[in-house]
NUBAPA-573149 format. One record per residue (C-alpha): residue number from 1; x, y, z; chain. Coordinates in Angstrom, 1 decimal, padded with zeros to 4 digits. Layout:
<recs>
NUM,X,Y,Z,A
...
</recs>
This chain:
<recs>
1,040.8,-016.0,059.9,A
2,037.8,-013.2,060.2,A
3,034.2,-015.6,061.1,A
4,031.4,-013.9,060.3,A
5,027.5,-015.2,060.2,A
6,026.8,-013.5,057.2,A
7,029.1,-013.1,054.2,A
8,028.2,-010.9,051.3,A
9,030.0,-010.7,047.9,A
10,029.3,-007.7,045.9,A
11,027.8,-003.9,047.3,A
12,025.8,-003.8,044.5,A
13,022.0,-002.8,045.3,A
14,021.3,-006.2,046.2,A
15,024.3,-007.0,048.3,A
16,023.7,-003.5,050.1,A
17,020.2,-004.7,051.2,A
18,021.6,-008.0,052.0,A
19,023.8,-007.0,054.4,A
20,022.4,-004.5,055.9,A
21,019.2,-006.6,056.7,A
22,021.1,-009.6,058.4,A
23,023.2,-006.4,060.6,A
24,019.6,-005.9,061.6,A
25,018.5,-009.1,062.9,A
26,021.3,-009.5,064.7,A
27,023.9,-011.6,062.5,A
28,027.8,-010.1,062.3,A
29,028.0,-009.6,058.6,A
30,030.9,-008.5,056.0,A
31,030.8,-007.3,052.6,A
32,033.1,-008.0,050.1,A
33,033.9,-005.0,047.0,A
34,036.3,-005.9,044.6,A
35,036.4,-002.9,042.7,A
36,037.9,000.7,044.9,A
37,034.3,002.2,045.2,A
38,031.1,000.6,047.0,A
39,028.2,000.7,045.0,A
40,028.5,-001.4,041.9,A
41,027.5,-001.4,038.6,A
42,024.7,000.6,039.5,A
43,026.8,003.3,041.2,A
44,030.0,003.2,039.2,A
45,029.8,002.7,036.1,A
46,025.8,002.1,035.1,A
47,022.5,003.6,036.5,A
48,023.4,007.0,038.6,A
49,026.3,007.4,035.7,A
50,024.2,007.1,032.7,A
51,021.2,008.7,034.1,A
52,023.4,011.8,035.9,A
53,024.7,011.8,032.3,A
54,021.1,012.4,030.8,A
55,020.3,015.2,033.2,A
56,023.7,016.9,032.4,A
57,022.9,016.8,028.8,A
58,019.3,017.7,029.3,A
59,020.7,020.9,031.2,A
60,022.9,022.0,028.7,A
61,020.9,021.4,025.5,A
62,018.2,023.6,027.3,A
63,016.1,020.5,026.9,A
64,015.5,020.1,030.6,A
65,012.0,022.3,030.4,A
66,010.6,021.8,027.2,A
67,011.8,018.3,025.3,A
68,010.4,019.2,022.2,A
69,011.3,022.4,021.9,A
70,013.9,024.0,019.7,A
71,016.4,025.9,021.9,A
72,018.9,028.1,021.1,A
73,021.8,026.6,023.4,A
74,025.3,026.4,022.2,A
75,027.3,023.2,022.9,A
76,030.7,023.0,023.2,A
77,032.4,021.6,019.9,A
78,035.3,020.4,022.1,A
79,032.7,018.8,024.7,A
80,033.9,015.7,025.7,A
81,032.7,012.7,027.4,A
82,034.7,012.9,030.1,A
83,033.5,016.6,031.1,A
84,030.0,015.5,031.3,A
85,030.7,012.6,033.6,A
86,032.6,015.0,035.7,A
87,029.5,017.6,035.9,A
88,027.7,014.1,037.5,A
89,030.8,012.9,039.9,A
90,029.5,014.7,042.7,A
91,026.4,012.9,042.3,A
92,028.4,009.2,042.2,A
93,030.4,010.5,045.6,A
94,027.3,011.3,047.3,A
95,025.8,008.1,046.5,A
96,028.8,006.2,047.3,A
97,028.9,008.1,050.6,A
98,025.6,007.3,051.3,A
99,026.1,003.6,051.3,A
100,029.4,003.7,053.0,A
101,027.2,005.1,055.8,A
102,024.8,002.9,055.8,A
103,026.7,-000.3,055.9,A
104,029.1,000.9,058.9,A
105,026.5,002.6,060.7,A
106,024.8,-000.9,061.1,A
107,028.1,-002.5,061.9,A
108,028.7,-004.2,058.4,A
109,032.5,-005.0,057.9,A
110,034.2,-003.9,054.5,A
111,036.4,-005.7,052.7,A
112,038.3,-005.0,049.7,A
113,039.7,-007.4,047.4,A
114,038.6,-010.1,044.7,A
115,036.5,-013.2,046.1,A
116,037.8,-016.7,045.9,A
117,036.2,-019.8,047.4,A
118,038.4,-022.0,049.1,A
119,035.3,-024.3,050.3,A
120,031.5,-024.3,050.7,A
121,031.8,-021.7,053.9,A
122,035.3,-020.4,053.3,A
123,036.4,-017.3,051.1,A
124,040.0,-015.9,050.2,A
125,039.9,-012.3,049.6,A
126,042.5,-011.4,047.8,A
127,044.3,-007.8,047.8,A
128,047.2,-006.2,046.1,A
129,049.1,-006.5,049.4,A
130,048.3,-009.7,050.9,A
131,045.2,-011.9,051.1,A
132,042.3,-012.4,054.0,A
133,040.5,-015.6,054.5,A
134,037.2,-015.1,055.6,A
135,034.3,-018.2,056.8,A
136,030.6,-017.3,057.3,A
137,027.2,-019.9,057.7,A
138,025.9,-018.2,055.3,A
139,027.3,-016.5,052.1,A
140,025.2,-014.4,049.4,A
141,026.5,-013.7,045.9,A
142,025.6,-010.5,044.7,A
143,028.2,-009.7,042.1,A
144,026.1,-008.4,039.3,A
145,027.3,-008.4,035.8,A
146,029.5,-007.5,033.2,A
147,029.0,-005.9,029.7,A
148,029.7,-009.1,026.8,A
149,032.7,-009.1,025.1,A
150,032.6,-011.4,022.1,A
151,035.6,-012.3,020.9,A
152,035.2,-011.1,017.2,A
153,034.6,-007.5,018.4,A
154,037.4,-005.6,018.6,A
155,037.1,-003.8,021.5,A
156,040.3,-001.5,022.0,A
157,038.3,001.0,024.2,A
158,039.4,004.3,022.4,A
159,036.7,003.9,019.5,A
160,034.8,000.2,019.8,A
161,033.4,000.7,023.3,A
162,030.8,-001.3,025.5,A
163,029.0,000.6,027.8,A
164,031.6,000.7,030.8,A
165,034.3,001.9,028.4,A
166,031.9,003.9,026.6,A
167,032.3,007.0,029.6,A
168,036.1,006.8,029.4,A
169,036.0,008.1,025.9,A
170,038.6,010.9,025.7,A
171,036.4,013.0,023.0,A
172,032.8,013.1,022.0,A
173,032.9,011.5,018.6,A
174,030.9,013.2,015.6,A
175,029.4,010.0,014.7,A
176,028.6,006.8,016.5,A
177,027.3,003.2,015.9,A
178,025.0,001.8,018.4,A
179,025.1,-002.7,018.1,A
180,022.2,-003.0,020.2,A
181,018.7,-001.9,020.6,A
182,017.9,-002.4,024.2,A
183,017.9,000.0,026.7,A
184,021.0,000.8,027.6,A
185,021.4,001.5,023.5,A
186,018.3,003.4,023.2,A
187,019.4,005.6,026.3,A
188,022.9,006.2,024.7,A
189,021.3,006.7,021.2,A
190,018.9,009.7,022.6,A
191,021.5,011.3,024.8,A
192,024.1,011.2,022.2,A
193,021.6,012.8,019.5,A
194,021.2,016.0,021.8,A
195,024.6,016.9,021.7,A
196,024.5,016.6,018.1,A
197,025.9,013.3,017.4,A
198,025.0,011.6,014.7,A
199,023.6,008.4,015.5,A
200,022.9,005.1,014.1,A
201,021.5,002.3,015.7,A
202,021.7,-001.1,014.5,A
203,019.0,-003.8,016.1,A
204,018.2,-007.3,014.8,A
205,014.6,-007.4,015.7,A
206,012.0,-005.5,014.3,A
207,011.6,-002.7,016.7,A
208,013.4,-001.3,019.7,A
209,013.0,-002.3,023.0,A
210,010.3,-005.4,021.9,A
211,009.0,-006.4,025.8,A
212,007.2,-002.6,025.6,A
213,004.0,-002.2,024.5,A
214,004.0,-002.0,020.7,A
215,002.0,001.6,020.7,A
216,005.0,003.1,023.1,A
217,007.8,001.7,021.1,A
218,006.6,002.6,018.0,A
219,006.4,006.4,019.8,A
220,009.7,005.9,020.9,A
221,010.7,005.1,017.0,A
222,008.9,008.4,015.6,A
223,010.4,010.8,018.5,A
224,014.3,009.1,017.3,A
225,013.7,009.0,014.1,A
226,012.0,012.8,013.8,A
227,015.2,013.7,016.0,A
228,016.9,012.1,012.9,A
229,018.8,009.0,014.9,A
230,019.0,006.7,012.3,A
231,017.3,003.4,012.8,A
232,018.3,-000.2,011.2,A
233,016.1,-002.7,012.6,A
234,016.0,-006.0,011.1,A
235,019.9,-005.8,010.9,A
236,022.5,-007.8,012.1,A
237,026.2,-006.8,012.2,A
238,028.4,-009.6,011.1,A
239,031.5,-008.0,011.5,A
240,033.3,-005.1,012.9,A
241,036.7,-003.6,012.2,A
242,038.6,-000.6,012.2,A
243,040.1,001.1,009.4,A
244,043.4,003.1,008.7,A
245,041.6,006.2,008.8,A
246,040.5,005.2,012.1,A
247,036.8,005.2,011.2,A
248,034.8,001.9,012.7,A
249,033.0,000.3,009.7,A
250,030.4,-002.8,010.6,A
251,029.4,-005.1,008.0,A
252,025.4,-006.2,008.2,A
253,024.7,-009.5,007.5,A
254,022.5,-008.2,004.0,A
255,025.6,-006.4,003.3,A
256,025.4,-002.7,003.9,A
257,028.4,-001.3,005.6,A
258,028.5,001.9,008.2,A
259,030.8,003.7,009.1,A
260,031.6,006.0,012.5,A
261,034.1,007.7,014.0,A
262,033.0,005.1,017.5,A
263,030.7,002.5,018.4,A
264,029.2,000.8,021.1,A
265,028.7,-002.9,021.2,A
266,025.8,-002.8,023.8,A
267,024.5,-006.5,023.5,A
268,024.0,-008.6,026.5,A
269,025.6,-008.7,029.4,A
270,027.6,-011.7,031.6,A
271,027.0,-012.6,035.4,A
272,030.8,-011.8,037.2,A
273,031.0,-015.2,038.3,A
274,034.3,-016.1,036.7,A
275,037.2,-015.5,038.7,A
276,034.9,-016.6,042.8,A
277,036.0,-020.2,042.1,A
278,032.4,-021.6,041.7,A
279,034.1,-025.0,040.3,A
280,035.8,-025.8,043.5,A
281,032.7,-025.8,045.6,A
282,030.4,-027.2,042.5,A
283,028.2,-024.1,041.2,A
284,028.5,-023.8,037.7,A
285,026.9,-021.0,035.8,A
286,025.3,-020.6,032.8,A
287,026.4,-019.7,029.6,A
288,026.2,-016.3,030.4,A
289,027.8,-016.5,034.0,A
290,024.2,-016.7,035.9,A
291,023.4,-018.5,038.7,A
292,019.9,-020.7,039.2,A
293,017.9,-020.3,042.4,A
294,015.1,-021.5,044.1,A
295,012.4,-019.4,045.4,A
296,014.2,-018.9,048.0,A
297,017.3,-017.6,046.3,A
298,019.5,-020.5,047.3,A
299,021.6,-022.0,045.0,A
300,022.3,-025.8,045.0,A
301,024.5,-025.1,048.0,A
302,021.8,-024.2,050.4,A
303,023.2,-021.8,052.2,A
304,025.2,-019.9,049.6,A
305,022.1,-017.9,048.3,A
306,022.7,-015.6,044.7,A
307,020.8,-012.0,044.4,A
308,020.4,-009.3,041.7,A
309,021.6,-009.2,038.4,A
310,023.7,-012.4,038.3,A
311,020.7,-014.6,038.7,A
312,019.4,-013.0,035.7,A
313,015.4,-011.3,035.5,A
314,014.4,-008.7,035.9,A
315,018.0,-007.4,036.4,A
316,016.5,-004.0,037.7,A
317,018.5,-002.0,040.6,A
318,014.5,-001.9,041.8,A
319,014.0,-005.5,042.2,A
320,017.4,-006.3,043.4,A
321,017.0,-004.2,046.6,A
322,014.2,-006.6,047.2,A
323,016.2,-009.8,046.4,A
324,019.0,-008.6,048.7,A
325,016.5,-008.1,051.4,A
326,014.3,-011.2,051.0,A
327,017.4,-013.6,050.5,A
328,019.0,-012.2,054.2,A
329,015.7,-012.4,055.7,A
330,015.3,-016.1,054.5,A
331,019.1,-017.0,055.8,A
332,018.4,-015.5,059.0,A
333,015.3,-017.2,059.3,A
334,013.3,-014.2,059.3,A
335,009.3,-014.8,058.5,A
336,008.5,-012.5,055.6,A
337,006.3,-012.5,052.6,A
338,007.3,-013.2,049.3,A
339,007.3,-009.6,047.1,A
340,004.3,-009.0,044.9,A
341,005.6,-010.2,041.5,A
342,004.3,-006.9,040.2,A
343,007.4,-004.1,039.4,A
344,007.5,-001.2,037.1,A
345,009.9,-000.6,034.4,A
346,011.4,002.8,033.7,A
347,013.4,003.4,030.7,A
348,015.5,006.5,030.3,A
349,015.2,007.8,026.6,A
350,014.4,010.9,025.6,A
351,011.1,011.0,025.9,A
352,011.4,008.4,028.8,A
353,009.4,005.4,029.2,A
354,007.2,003.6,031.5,A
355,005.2,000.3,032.3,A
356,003.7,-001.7,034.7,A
357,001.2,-004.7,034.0,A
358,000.4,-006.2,031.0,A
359,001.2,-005.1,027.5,A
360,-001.8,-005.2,024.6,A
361,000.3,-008.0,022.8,A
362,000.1,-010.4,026.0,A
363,-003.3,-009.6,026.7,A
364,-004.5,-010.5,023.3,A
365,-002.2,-013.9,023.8,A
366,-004.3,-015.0,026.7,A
367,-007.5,-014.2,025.4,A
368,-008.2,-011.7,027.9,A
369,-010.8,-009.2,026.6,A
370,-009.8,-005.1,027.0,A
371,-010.2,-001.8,026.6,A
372,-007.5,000.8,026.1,A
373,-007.9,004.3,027.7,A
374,-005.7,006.3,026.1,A
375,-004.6,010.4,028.0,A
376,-002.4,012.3,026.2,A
377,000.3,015.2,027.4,A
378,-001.4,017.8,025.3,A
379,-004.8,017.7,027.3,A
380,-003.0,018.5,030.6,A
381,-002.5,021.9,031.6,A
382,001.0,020.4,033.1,A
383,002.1,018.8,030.1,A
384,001.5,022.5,028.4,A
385,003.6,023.8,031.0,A
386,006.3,021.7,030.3,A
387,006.1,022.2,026.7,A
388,005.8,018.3,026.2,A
389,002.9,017.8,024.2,A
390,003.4,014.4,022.4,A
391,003.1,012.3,025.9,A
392,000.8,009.7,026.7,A
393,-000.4,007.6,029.5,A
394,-002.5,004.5,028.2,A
395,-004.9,002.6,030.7,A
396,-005.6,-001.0,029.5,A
397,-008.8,-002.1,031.0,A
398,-010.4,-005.8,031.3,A
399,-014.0,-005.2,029.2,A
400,-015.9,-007.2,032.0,A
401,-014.6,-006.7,035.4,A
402,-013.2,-003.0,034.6,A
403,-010.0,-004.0,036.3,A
404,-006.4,-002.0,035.2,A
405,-004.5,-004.7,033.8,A
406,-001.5,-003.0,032.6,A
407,-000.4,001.1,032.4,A
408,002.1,002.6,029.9,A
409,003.3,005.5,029.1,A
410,005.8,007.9,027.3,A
411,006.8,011.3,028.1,A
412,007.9,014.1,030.9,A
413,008.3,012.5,033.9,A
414,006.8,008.7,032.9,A
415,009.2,007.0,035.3,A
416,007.5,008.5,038.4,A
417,003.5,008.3,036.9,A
418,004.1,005.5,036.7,A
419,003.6,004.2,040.2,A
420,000.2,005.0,040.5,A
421,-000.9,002.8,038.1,A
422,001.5,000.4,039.7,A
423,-000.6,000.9,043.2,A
424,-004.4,000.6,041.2,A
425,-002.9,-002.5,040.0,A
426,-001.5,-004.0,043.1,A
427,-005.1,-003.6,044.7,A
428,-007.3,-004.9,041.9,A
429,-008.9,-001.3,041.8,A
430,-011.2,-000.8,038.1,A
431,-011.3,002.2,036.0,A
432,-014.0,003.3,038.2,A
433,-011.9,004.8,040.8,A
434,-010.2,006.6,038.3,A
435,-013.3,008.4,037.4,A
436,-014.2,009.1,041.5,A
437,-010.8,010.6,041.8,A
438,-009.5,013.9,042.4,A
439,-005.8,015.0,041.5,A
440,-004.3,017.9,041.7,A
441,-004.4,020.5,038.9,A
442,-002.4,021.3,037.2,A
443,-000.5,017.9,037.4,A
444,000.4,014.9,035.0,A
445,-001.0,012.7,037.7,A
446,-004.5,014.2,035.4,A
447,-003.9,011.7,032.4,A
448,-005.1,008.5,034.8,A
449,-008.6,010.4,035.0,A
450,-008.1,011.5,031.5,A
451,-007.7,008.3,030.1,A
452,-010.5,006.6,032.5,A
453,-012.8,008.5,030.5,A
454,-012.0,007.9,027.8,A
455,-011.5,004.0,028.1,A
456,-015.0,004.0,030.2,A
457,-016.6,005.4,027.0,A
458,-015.8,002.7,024.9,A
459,-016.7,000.2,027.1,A
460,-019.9,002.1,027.7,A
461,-020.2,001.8,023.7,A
462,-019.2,-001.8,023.8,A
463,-022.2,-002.4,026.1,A
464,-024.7,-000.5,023.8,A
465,-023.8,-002.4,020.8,A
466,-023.9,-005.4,022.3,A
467,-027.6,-004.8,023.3,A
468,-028.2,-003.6,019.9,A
469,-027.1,-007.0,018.5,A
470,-029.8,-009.1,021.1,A
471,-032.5,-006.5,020.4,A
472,-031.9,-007.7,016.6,A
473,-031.5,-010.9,018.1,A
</recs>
């Protein structure tokens, strides 16, 4: 029997963190992969692999430069899935590489196999050859998630796909069905359109992507709908089969049918919590496989704590870094400071999106009064440069304390701007230090004073009417 202090199931982003943390203050630790590749989800078969794919197809459309212009680039009519995700393996090595690294350079243990609790401080992991039992003090679960698989889908993984099966297509398909408007359906849907598919995406609320703010989204709806991506929002598929002629047709519930050569169920996804044995030591999951924590990120086994995507929001590789880090730090008994509750969100469509803060729709909810500072691409030299014009970067400002309360924004390069609203916001700082500041020129970084202006101006207008009306008074 291995006995380690610190056991950690799943190498993940979170269980990375985790494990690497408790190696630093001192604790023997071992981490636990069931698949043949460290990394995860994230690694394998989500994040780096969908966004690697996004930068391939970007390079090969020509679109890397200027996103909305027309380029002459020829793709391959026999292009198929499976050759772009090869252009982006060496990318997935690296990173896997990376991490292998860093968990045996601080003396983590790797184990390969599937999980299985014998009791409340003893694990089985079980191999093709032959099984290891392992007992630690303190065990996280990091074991992210799976995509859902409802049982009325029928998934054969040649033309109904979810989003793991989805990069194991053997051809790119002419046409494709998107179930699913999140984000991992509106990244698809945009990546897919530049190589010419034609897309249609199926969503059952009103617009894409609903916890953006409703300006961005609705930006987000123009740029796919102007690239022609067909968009049926409102919709609900009630059923999916496949014909004889090997097309996919889904059924709406108001009864229109579309067809496709392939679709992609991409709604929902379920905490890999099935096959650890929870019952045996008394965690049950949720409906969708997820764990509850404290604070803390115990479960209601004390010392078995649960990180990342299996204990459900945010469910970003961002945040579960942090959750790794903060969950070994509190098993080890480590002092530290909760994380500022304050993360960004980067989505990667084409044009990506960005947000930090609050959203107009939650602002107006609470009753808080604002002012929206609104920069756009086209007033940048930079976003001239990089022939994106229809960017924006919106400021959304409290009317009496001048405080940023929330930044969003759409275009080039979003997911990194991002951050510096994320900082203004972090330290309380107003609009006015927007107008002091000096960036670089030429630079994107130019929309924060941009839009500073231009929300300081209506709240200088604001004030003047309101003095108008007690003058009257």
């Amino acid at each position: 029997m291995r006995q380690v202090d610190v056991l950690v199931i799943g190498s993940g982003p979170a269980g990375q963190r985790a494990a690497i943390q408790a190696a630093k203050l001192g604790r023997s630790v071992a981490i636990v992969e069931r698949q043949t590749n460290l990394g995860g989800v994230c690694i394998n078969t989500g994040t780096i692999p969908s966004k690697a794919l996004r930068e391939a197809i970007l390079q090969l459309t020509g679109k890397r430069g200027g996103l909305y212009h027309e380029t002459n680039a020829d793709i391959p009519t026999d292009l198929t899935i499976e050759e772009l995700v090869a252009r982006c393996q060496h990318i997935i090595r690296t990173e896997q590489a990376v991490i292998r690294e860093h968990l045996l350079k601080n003396g983590v243990q790797l184990l390969w196999g599937n999980a299985y609790f014998e009791d409340e401080y003893t694990v089985r992991v079980i191999q093709p050859t032959g099984h290891e039992v392992v007992r630690a003090e303190t065990i996280i679960l990091a074991v992210g998630t799976v995509p859902a698989r409802p049982p009325h889908i029928p998934f054969d993984d040649q033309r109904v796909v979810d989003s793991d099966s989805f990069l194991r297509l053997p051809r790119l398909p002419k046409s494709l069905l998107i179930v699913g408007g999140g984000v991992i359906g509106a990244e698809y849907a945009c990546m897919m359109n530049l190589l010419g598919v034609r897309v249609i995406l199926v969503e059952a609320r009103q617009r894409l992507l609903d916890f953006v703010d409703a300006e961005i989204s609705e930006a987000l709806q123009y740029h796919m709908r102007s690239a022609d991506i067909t968009l049926r929002l409102g919709e609900q598929v009630s059923q999916v089969q496949i014909l004889p002629c090997g097309l996919v047709e889904a059924t709406l519930a108001s009864g229109k049918h579309l067809r496709a050569e392939a679709l992609l169920y991409c709604i929902g996804r379920q905490g890999a919590t099935a096959t650890l044995g929870l019952e045996k030591i008394g965690l049950e999951p949720d409906s969708r496989g997820r764990l509850q924590v404290n604070e803390r990120f115990q479960t209601a086994l004390p010392h078995i704590y649960a990180v990342g995507d299996v204990i459900g929001f945010p469910a970003l590789a961002s945040t579960s870094m942090e959750q790794g880090r903060l969950a070994a730090c509190y098993a080890c008994g480590e002092p530290v400071d909760q994380s500022c509750p304050l993360f960004p969100y980067g989505i990667y469509t084409v044009p990506e999106i960005a947000l930090v803060g609050k959203t107009e729709a939650q602002l107006t909810a609470e009753g808080v009064p604002y002012e929206a500072g609104v920069a756009h691409y086209r007033e940048t030299a930079r976003g001239q440069l990089l022939g994106d014009t229809h960017g924006m970067l919106k400021l959304l400002i409290h009317e009496e304390t001048r405080e940023i309360l929330g930044v969003h924004a759409i275009g080039t390069g979003a997911t990194e701007l991002i951050h510096i609203g994320q900082l203004a916001i972090a330290f309380r700082a107003t609009v006015d230090y927007f107008l002091k500041a000096i960036f670089n020129y030429p630079t994107l970084a130019e929309c924060y004073k941009i839009a500073a202006l231009n929300g300081s101006n209506k709240l200088r207008l604001l004030r003047q009417e309101a003095q108008m009306q007690l003058r009257v008074a």
